[in-house]
C-alpha positions, 0 to 999 in steps of 0.5 A, a space after each residue: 512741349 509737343 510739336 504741333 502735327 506731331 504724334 504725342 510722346 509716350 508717358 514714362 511708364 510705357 517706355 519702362 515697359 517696352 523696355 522690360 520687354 525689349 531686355 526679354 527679346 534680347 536674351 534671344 537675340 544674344 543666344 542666336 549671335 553671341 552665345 552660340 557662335 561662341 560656344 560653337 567656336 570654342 567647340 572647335 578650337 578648344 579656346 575660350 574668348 577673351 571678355 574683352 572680345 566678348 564684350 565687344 561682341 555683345 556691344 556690336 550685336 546689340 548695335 547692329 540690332 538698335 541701329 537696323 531697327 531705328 533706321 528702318 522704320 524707327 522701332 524695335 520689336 518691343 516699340 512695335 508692340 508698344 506703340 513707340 517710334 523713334 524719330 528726329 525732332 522735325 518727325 522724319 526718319 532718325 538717320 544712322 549718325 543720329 541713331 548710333 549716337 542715341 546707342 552709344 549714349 544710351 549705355 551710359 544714361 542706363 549705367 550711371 544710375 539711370 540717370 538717362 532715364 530719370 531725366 525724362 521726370 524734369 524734361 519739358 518734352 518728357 524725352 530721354 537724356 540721350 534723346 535730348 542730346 542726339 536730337 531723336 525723340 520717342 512718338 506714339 506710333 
């Protein structure tokens, strides 16, 4: 149930395409921190990373870009064009150690059949799962 005062939550469909788009930013954002410090690395050294290093890099890329966007401001690029803020249950500012549990519970809602996301169909607030659990929640902005 919304919070009286409070901006309403975006219905589902909104979300799912905010982030269709914000997957299609991403592929940018890779290519500028993560393939290309690589490619350039590996040019010069004749070594080619690990996965295990790679996917650690792409896993603080992409927790470096959510966790500045959360906390400064409380939305992406995509949740700028799509109207969509993230902020705490009482409507203020997401803090750091709020935003970064939101990240690091995001992947498993995502990866175990995004059963995250399908959670929003049962909630009572339409919220996500890892927004249930790290006390954040997706506004229209």
């Amino acid at each position: 149930m919304p919070v009286p005062g409070h901006n309403p939550p975006p219905g589902l469909l909104r979300r799912l395409a905010s982030m269709v788009y914000e997957a299609l930013l991403l592929v940018a954002v890779l290519a500028l921190f993560l393939a290309l410090p690589h490619t350039l690395i590996g040019a010069f050294t004749h070594r080619v990373a690990t996965p295990t290093t790679l996917q650690a890099h792409f896993f603080l890329v992409l927790m470096i870009y959510f966790l500045w966007f959360w906390c400064n401001g409380g939305q992406t690029l995509a949740m700028k064009t799509w109207r969509i803020r993230l902020v705490t249950l009482e409507g203020m500012p997401v803090r750091p150690a709020q935003a970064l549990l939101r990240y690091l519970l995001c992947w498993p809602s995502v990866a175990l059949g995004g059963i995250g996301i399908l959670w929003a169909l049962l909630d009572r607030d339409g919220q996500f799962l890892h927004d249930r659990i790290a006390g954040t929640r997706l506004v229209m902005s």
